[in-house]
N, C-alpha and C positions, 0 to 999 in steps of 0.2 A: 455596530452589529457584529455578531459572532460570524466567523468565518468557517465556512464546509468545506474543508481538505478529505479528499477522500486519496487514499493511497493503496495503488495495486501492483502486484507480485505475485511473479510464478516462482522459480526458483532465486535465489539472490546472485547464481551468477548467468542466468539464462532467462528469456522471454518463450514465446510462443507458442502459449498454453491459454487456456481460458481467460485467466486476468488480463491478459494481454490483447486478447480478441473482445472481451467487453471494453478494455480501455479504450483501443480503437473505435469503436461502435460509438462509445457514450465521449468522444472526442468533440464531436459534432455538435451536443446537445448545449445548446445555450439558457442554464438555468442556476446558474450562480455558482455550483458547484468546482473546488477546486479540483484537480485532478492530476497527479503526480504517479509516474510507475516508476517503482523501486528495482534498481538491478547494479550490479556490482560495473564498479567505474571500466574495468576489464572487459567487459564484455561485448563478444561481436554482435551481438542485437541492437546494443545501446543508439547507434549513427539512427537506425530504422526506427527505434520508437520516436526518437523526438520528430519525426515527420509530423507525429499525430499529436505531439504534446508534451508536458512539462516530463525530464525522467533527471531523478534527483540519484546518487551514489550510495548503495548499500552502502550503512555506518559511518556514512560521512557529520558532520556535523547540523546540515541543513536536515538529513535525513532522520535523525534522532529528533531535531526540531519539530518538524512537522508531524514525527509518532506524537507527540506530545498532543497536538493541539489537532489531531486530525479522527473525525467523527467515525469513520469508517475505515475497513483495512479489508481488502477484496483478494483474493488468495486462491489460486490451483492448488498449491502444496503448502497445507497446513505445516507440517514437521521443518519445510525451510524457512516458512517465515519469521520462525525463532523467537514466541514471544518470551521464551525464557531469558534471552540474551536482553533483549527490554529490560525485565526485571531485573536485574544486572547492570546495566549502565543507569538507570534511571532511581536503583532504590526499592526499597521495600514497597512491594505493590498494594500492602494492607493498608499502607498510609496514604496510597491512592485509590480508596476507593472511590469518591463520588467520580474520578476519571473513570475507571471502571467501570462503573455504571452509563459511565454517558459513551464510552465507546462501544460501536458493532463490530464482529467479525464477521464477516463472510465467506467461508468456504467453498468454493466453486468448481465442486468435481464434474467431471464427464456426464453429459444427459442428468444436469438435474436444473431443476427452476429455484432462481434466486428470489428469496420474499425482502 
């Protein structure tokens, strides 16, 4: 069976923003779902998320890995999440399209409802 990585990030060297407060939330929920928050190996938030769960190293190699194969990408701040740098380490995105297609972003600004 295909596996459900979902991957959340606020900024890549800071936490404590909406991604980070849905990650916590949906910590809990036991429905198969992978769940990984992205944030740079540096960081003082780092110790505090993995209280709640899997947190892998901005651009580390595990981290590249699972963009790859990961169905969702959950986001406070679209502009850091950098998917241009994606394209960039991973290749021409045109050659990836049915991954494209099969991945979701999610942007998750201030007061608004995720569909």
């Amino acid at each position: 069976s295909e596996r459900n990585i979902w991957l959340y990030m606020d900024r890549h060297d800071k936490a404590d923003d909406n991604a980070e407060h849905l990650f916590r939330y949906s910590a809990a929920i036991n429905d198969g779902v992978e769940r990984y928050f992205v944030v740079s190996k540096n960081s003082p938030d780092k110790k505090r998320l993995k209280k709640y769960g899997n947190v892998i190293d901005y651009g580390s190699r595990e981290h590249k890995l699972l963009a790859l194969f990961a169905s969702k990408y959950i986001t406070s701040n679209f502009l850091h999440f950098n998917i241009i740098k994606f394209q960039i380490l991973f290749g021409n995105p045109i050659k990836h399209k049915e991954k494209q297609k099969r991945n979701k972003y999610h942007y998750k600004q201030c007061n608004t409802r995720m569909n």
